[in-house]
PDB file as gemmi writes it, atoms N, CA and C in Angstrom:
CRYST1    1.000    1.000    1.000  90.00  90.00  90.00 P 1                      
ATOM      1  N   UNK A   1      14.497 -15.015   6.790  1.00  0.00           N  
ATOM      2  CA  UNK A   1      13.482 -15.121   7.821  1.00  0.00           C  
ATOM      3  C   UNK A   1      13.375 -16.553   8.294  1.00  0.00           C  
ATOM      4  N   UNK A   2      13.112 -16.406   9.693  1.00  0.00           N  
ATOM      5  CA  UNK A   2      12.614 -17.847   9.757  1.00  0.00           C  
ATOM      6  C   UNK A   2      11.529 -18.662   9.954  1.00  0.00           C  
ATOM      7  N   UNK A   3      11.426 -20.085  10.145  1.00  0.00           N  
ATOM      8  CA  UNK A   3      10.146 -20.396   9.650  1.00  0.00           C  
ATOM      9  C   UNK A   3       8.652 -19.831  10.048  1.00  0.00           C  
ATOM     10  N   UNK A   4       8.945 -20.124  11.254  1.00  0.00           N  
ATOM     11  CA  UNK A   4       8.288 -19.478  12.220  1.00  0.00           C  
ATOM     12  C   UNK A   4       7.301 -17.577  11.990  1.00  0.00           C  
ATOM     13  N   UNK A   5       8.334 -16.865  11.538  1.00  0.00           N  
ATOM     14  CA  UNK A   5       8.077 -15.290  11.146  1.00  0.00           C  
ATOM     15  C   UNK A   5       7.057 -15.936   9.457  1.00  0.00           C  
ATOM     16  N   UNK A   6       7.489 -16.587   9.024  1.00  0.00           N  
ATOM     17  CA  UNK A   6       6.928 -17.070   7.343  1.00  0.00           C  
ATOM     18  C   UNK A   6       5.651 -17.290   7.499  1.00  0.00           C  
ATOM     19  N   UNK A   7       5.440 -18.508   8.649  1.00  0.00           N  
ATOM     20  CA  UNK A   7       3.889 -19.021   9.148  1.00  0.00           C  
ATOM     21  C   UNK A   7       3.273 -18.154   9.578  1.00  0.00           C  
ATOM     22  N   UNK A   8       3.683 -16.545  10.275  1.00  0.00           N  
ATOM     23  CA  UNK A   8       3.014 -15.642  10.748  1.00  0.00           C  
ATOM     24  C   UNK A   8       2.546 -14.695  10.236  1.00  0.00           C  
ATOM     25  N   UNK A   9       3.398 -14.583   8.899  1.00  0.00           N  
ATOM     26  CA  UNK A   9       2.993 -13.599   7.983  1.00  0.00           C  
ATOM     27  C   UNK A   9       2.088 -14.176   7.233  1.00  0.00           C  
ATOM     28  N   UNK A  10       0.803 -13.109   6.624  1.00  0.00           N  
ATOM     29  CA  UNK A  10      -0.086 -13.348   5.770  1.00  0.00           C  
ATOM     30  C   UNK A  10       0.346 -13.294   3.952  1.00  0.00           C  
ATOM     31  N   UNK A  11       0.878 -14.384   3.601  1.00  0.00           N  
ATOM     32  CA  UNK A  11       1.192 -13.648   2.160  1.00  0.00           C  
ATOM     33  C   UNK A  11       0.282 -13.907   1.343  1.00  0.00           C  
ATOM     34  N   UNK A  12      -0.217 -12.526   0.571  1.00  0.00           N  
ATOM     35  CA  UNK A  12      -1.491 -12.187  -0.198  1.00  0.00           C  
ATOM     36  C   UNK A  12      -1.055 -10.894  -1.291  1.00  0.00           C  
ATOM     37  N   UNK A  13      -1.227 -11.565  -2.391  1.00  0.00           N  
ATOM     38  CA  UNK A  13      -1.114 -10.349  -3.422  1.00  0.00           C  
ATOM     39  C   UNK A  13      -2.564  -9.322  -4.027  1.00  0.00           C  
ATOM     40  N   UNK A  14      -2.539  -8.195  -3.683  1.00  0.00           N  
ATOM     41  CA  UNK A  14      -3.681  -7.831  -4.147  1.00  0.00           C  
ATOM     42  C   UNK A  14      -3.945  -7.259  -5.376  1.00  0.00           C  
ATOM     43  N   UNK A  15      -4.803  -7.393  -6.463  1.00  0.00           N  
ATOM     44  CA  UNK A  15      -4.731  -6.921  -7.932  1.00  0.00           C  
ATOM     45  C   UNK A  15      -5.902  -6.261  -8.310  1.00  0.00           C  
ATOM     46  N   UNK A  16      -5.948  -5.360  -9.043  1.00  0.00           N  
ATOM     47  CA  UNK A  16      -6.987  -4.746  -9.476  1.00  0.00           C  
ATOM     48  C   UNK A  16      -7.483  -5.764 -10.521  1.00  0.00           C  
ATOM     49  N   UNK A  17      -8.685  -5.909 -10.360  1.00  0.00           N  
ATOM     50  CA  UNK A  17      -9.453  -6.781 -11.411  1.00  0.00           C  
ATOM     51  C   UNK A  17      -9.969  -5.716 -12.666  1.00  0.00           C  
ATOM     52  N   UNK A  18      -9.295  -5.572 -12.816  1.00  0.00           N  
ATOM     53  CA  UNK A  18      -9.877  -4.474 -14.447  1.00  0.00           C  
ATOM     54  C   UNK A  18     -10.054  -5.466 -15.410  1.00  0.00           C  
ATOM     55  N   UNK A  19     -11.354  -5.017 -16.307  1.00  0.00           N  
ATOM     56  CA  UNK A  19     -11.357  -5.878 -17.248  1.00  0.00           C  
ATOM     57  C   UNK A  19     -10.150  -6.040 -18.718  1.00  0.00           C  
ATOM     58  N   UNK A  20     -10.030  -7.247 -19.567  1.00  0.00           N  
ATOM     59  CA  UNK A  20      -8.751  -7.748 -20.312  1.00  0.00           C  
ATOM     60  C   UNK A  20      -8.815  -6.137 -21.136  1.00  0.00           C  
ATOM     61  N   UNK A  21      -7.636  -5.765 -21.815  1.00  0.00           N  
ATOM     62  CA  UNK A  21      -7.365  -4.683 -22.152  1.00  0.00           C  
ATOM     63  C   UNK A  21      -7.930  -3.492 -21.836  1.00  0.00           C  
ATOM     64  N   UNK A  22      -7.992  -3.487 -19.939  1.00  0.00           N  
ATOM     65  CA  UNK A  22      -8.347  -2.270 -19.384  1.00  0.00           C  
ATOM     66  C   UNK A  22      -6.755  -1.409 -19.206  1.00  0.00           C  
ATOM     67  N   UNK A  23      -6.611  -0.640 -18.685  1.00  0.00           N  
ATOM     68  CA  UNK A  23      -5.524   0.224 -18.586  1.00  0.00           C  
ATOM     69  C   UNK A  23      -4.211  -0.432 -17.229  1.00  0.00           C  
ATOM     70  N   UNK A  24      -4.974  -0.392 -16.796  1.00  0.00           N  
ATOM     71  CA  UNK A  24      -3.936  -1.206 -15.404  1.00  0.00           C  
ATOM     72  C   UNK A  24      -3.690  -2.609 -15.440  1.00  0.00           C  
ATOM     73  N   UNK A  25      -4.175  -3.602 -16.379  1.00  0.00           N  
ATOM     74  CA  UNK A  25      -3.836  -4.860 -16.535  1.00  0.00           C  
ATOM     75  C   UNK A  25      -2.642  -5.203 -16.997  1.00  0.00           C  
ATOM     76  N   UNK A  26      -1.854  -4.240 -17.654  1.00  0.00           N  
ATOM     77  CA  UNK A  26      -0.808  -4.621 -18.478  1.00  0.00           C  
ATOM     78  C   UNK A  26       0.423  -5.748 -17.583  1.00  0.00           C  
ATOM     79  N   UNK A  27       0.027  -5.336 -16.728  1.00  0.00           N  
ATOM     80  CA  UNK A  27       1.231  -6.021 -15.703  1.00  0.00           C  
ATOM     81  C   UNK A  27       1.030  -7.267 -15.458  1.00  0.00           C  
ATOM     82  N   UNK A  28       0.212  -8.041 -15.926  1.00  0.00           N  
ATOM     83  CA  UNK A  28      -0.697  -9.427 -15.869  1.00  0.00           C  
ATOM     84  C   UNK A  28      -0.121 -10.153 -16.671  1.00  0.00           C  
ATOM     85  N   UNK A  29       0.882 -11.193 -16.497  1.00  0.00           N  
ATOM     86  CA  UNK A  29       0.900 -12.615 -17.501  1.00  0.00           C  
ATOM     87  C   UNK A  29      -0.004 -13.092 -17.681  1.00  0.00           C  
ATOM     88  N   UNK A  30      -0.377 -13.616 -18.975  1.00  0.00           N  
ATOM     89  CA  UNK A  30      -1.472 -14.694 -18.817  1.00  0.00           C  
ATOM     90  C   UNK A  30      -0.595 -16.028 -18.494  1.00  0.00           C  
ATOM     91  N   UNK A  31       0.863 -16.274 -18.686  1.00  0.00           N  
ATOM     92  CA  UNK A  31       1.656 -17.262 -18.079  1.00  0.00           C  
ATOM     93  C   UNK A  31       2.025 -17.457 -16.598  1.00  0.00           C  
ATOM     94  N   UNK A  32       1.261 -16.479 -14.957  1.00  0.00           N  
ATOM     95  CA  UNK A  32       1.896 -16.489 -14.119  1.00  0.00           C  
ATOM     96  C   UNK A  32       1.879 -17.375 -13.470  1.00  0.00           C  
ATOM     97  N   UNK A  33       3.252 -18.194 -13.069  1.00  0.00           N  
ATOM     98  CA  UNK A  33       3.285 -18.719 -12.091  1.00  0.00           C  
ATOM     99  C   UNK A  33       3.406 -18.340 -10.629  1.00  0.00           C  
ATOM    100  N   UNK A  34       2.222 -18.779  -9.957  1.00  0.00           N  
ATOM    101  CA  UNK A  34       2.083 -18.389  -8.339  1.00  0.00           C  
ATOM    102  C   UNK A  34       3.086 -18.844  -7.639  1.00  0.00           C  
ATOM    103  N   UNK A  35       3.979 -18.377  -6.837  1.00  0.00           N  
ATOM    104  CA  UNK A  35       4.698 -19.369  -5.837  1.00  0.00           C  
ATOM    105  C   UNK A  35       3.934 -19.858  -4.740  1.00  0.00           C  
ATOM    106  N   UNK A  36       4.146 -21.128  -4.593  1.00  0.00           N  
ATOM    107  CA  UNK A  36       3.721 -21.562  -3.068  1.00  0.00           C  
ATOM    108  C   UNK A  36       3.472 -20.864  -2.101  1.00  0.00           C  
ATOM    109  N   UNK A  37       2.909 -20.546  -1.321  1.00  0.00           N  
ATOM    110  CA  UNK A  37       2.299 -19.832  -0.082  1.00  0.00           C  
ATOM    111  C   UNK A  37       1.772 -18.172  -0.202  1.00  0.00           C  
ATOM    112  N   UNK A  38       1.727 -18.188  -1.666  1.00  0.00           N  
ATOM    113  CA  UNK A  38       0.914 -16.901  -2.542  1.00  0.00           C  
ATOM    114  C   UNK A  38      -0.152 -17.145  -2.714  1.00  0.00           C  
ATOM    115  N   UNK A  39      -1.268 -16.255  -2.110  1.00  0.00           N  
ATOM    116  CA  UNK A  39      -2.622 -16.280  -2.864  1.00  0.00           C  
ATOM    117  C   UNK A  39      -2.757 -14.716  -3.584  1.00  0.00           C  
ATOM    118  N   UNK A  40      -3.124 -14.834  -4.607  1.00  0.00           N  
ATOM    119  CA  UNK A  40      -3.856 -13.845  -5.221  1.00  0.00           C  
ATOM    120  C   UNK A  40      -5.219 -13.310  -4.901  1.00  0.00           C  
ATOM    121  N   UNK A  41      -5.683 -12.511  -4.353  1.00  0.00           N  
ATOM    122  CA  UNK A  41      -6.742 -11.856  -4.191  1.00  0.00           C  
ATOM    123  C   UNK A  41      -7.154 -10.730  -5.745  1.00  0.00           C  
ATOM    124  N   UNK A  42      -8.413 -11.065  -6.321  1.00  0.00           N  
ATOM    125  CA  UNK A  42      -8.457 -10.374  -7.098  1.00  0.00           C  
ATOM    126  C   UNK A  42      -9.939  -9.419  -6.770  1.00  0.00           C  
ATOM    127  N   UNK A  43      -9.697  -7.763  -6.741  1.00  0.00           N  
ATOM    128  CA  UNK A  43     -10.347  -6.763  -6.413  1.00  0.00           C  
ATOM    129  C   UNK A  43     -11.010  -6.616  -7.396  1.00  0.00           C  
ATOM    130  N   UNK A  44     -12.259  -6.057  -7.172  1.00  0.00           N  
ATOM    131  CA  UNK A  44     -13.012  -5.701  -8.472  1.00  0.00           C  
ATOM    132  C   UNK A  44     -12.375  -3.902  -8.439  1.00  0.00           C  
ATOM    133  N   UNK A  45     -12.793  -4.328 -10.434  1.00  0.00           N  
ATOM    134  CA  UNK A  45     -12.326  -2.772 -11.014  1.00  0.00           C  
ATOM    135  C   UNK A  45     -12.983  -1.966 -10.272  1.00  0.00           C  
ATOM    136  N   UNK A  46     -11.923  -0.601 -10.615  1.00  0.00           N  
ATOM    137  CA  UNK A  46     -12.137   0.856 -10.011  1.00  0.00           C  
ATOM    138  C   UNK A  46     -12.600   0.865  -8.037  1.00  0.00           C  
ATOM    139  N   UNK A  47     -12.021   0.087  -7.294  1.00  0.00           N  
ATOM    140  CA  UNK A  47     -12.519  -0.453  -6.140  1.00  0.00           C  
ATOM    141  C   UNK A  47     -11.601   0.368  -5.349  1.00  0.00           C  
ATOM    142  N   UNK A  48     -10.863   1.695  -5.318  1.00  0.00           N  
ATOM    143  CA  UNK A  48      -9.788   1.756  -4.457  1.00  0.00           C  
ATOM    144  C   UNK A  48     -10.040   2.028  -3.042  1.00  0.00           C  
ATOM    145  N   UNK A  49     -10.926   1.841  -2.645  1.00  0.00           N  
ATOM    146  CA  UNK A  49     -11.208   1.861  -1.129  1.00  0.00           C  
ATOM    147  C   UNK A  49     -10.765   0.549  -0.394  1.00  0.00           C  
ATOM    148  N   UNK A  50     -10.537  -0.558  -1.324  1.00  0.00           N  
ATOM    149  CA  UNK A  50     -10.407  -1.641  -0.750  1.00  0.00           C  
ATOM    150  C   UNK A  50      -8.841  -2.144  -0.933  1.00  0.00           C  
ATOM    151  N   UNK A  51      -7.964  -0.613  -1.293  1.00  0.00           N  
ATOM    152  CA  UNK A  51      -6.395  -0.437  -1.424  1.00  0.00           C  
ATOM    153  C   UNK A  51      -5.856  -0.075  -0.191  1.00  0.00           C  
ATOM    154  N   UNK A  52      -5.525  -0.914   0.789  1.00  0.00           N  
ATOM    155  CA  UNK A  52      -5.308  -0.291   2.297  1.00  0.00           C  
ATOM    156  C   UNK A  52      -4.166   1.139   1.598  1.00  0.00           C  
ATOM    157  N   UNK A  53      -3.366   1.288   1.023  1.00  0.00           N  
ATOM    158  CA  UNK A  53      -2.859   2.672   0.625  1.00  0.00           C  
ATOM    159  C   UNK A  53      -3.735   3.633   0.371  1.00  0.00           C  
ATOM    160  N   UNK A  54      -4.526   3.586  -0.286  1.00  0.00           N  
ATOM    161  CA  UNK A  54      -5.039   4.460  -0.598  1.00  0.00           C  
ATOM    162  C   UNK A  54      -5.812   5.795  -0.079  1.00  0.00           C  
ATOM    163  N   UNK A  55      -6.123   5.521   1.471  1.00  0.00           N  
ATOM    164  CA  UNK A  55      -6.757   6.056   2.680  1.00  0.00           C  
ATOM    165  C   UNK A  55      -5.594   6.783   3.204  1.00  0.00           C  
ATOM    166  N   UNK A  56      -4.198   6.392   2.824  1.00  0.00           N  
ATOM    167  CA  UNK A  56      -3.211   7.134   3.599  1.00  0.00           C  
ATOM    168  C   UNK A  56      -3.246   8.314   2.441  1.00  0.00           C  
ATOM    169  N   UNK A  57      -3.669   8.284   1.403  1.00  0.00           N  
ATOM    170  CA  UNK A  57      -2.721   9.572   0.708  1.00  0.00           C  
ATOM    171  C   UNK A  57      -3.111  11.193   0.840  1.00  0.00           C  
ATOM    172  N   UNK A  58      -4.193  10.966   1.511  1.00  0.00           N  
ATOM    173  CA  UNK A  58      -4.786  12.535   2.200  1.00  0.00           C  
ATOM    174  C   UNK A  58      -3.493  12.715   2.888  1.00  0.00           C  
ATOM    175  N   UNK A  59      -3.345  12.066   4.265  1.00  0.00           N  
ATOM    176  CA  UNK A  59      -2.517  11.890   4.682  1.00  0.00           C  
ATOM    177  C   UNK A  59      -0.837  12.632   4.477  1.00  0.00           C  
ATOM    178  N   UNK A  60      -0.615  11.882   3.701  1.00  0.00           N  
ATOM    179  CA  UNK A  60       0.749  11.975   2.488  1.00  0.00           C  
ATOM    180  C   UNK A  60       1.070  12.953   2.031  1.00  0.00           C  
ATOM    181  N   UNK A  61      -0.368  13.523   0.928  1.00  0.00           N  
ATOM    182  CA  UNK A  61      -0.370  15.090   0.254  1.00  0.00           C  
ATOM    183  C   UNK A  61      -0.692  15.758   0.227  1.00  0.00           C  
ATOM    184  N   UNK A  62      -1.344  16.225   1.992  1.00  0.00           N  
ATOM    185  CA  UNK A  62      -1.885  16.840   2.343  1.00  0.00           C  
ATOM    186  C   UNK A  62      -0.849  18.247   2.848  1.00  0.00           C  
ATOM    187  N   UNK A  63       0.501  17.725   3.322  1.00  0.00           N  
ATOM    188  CA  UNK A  63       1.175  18.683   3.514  1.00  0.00           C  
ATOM    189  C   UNK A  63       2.423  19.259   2.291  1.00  0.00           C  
ATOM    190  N   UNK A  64       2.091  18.325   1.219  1.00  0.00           N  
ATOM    191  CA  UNK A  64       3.327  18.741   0.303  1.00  0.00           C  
ATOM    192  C   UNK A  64       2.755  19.228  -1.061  1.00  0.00           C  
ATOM    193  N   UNK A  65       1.546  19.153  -0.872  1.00  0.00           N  
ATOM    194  CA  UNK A  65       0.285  19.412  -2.119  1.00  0.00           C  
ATOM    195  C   UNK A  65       1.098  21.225  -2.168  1.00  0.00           C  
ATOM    196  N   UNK A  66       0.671  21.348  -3.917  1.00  0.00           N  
ATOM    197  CA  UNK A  66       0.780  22.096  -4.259  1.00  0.00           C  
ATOM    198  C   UNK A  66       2.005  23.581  -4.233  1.00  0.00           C  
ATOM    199  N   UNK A  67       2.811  22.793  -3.968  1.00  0.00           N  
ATOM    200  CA  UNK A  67       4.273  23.306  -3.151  1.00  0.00           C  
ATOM    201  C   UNK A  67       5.215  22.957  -4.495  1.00  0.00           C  
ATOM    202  N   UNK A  68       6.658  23.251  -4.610  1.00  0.00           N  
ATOM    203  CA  UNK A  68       7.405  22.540  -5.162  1.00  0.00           C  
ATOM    204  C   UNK A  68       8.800  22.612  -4.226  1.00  0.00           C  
ATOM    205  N   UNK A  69       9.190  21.926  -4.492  1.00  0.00           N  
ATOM    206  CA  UNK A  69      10.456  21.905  -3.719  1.00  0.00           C  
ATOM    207  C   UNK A  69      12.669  22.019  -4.470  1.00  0.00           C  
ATOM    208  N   UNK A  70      12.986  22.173  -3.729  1.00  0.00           N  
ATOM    209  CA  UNK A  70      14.551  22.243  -4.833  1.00  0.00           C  
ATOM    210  C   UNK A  70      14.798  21.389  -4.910  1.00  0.00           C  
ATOM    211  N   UNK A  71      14.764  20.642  -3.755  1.00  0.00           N  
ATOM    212  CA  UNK A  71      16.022  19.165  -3.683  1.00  0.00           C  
ATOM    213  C   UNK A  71      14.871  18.064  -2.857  1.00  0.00           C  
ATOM    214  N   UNK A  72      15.224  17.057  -2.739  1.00  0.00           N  
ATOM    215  CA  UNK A  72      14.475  15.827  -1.857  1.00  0.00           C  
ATOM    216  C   UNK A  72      14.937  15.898  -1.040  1.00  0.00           C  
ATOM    217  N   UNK A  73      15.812  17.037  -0.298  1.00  0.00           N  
ATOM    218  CA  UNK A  73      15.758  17.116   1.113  1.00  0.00           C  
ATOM    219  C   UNK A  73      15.298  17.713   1.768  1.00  0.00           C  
ATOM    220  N   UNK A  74      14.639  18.791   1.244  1.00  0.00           N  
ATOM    221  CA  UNK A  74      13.356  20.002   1.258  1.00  0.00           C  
ATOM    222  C   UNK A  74      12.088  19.758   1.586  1.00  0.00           C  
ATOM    223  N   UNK A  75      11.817  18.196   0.392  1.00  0.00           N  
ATOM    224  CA  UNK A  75      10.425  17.933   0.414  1.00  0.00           C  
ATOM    225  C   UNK A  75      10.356  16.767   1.756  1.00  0.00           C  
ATOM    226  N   UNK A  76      11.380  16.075   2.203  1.00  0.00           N  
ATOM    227  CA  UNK A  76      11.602  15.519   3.085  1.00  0.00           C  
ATOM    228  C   UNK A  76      11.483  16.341   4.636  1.00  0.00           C  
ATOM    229  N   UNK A  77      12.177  16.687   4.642  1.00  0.00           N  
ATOM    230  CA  UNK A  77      11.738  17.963   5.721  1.00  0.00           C  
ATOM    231  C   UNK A  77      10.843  18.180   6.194  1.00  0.00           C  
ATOM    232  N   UNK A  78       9.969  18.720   4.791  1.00  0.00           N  
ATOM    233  CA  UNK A  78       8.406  19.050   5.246  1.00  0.00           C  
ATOM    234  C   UNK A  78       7.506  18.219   5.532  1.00  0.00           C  
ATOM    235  N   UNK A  79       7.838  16.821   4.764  1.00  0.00           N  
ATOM    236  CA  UNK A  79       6.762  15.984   4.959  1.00  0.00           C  
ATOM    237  C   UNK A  79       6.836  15.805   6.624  1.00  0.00           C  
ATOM    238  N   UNK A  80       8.497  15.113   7.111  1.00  0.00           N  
ATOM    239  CA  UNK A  80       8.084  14.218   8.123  1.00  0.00           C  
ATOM    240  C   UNK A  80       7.994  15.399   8.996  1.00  0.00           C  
ATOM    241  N   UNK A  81       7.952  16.807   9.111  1.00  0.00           N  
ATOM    242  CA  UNK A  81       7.504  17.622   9.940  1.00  0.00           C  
ATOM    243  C   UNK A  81       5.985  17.801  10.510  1.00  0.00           C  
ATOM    244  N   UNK A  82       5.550  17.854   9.176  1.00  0.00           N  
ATOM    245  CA  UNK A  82       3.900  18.102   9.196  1.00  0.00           C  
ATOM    246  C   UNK A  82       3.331  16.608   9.265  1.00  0.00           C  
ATOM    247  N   UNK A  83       3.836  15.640   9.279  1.00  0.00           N  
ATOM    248  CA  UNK A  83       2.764  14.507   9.398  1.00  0.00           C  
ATOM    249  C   UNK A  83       1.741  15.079  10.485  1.00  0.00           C  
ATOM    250  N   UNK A  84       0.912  13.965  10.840  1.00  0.00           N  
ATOM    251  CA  UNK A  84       0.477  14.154  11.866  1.00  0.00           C  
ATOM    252  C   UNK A  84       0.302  13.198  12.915  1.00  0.00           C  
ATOM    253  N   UNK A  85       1.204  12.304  12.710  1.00  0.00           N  
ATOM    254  CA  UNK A  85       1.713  11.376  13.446  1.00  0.00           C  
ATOM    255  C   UNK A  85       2.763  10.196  13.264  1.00  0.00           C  
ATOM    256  N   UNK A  86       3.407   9.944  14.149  1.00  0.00           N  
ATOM    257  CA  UNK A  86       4.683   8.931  13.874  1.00  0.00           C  
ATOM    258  C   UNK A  86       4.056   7.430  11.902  1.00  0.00           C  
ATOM    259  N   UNK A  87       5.128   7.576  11.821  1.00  0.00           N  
ATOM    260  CA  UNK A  87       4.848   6.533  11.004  1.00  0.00           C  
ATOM    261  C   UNK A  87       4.852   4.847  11.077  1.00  0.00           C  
ATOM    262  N   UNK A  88       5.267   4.837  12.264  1.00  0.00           N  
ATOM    263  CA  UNK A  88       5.823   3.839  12.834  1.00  0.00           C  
ATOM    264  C   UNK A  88       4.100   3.100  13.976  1.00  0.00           C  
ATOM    265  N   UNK A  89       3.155   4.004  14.439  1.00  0.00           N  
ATOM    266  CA  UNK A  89       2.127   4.049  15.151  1.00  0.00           C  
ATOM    267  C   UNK A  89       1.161   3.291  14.471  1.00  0.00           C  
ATOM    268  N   UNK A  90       1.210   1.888  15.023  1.00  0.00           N  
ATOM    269  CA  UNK A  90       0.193   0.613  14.561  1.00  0.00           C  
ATOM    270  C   UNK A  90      -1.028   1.192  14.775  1.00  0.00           C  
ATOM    271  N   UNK A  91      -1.450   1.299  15.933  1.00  0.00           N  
ATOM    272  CA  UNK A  91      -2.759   1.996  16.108  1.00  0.00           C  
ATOM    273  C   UNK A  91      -3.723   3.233  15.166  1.00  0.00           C  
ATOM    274  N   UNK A  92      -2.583   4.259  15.146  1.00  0.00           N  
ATOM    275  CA  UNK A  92      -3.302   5.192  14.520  1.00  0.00           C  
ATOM    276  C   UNK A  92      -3.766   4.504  12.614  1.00  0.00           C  
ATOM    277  N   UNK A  93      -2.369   3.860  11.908  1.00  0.00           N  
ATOM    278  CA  UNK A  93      -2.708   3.966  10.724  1.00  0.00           C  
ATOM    279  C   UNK A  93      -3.979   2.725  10.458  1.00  0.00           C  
ATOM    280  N   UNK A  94      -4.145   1.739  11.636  1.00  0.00           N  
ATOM    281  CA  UNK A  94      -4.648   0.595  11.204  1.00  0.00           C  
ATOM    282  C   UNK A  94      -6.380   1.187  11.749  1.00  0.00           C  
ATOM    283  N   UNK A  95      -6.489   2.340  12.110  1.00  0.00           N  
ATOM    284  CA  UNK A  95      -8.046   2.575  11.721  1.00  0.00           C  
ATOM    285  C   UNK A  95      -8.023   3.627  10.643  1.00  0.00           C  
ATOM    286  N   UNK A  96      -7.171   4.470  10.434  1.00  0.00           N  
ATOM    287  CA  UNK A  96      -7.419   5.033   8.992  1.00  0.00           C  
ATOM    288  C   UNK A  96      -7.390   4.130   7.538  1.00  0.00           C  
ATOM    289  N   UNK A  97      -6.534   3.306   8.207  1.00  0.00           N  
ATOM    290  CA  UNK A  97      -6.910   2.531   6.760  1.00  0.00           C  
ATOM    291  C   UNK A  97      -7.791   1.233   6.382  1.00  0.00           C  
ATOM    292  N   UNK A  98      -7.872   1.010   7.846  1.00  0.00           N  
ATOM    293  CA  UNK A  98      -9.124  -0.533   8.322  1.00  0.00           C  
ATOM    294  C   UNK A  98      -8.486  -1.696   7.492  1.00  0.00           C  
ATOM    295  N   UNK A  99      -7.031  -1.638   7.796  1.00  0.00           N  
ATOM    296  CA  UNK A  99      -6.266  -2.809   7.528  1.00  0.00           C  
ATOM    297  C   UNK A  99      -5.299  -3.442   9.028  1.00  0.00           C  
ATOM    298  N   UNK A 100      -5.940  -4.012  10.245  1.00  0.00           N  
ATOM    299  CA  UNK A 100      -4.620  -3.496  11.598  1.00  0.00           C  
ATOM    300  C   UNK A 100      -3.784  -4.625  10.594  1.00  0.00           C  
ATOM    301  N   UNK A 101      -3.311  -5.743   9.766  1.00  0.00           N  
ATOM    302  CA  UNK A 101      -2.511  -6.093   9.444  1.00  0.00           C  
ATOM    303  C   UNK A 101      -1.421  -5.443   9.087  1.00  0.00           C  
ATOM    304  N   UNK A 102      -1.946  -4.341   8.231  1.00  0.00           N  
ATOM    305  CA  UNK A 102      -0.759  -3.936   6.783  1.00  0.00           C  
ATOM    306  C   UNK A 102       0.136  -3.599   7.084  1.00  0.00           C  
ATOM    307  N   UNK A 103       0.471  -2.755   8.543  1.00  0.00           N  
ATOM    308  CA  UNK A 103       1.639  -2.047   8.540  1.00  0.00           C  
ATOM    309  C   UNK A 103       2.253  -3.442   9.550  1.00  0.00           C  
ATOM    310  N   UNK A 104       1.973  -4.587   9.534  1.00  0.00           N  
ATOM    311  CA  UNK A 104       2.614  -5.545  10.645  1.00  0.00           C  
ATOM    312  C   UNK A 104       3.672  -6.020   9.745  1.00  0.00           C  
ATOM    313  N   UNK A 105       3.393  -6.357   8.094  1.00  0.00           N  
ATOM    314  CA  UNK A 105       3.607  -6.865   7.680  1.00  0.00           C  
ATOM    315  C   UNK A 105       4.467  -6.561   6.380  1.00  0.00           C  
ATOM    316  N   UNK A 106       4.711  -4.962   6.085  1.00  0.00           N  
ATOM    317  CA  UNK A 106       5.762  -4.306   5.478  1.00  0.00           C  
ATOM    318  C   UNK A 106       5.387  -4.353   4.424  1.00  0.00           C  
ATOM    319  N   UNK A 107       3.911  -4.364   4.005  1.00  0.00           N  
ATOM    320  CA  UNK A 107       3.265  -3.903   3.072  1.00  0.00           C  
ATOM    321  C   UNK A 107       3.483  -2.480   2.290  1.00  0.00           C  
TER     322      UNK A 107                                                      
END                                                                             
């Protein structure tokens, strides 16, 4: 990338703040080194509304819920059939998920 695209992008890591030997912390150095132009944002526990993913997964498994499929070309099929809209559509996902960044940025 170049410099220019680097300065434009927002880089931000987001983490669940669970408390020390909660279940989802495991992935936590207490040794991490940040790289330069990383900020860490830390979420408070059990917060997933504030997971821009998380608003999509109605979305997601809404058409493949409770189904099974043979192959991953089956379940593929169905998904991008039944969406209910392009995946690619800045507009639509950036008020379902009240992030307009996330999908700019290949989150």
């Amino acid at each position: 990338m170049g410099d220019d695209i680097h300065q434009a992008l927002l880089w931000q890591a987001l983490q669940d703040n669970a408390p020390d030997g909660g279940f989802w912390n495991w992935h936590i150095s207490h040794d991490l080194k940040i790289p330069v132009g990383l900020h860490l944002t830390l979420l408070p526990s059990h917060s997933p509304e504030l997971q821009p993913a998380e608003r999509l997964w109605t979305l997601v498994d809404e058409p493949i819920a409770n189904q099974s499929f043979k192959t991953l070309d089956d379940l593929e099929e169905v998904f991008i059939s039944e969406m209910p809209i392009s995946a690619t559509n800045e507009r639509f996902y950036s008020r379902v998920n009240w992030f307009h960044w996330w999908i700019k940025i290949g989150v």
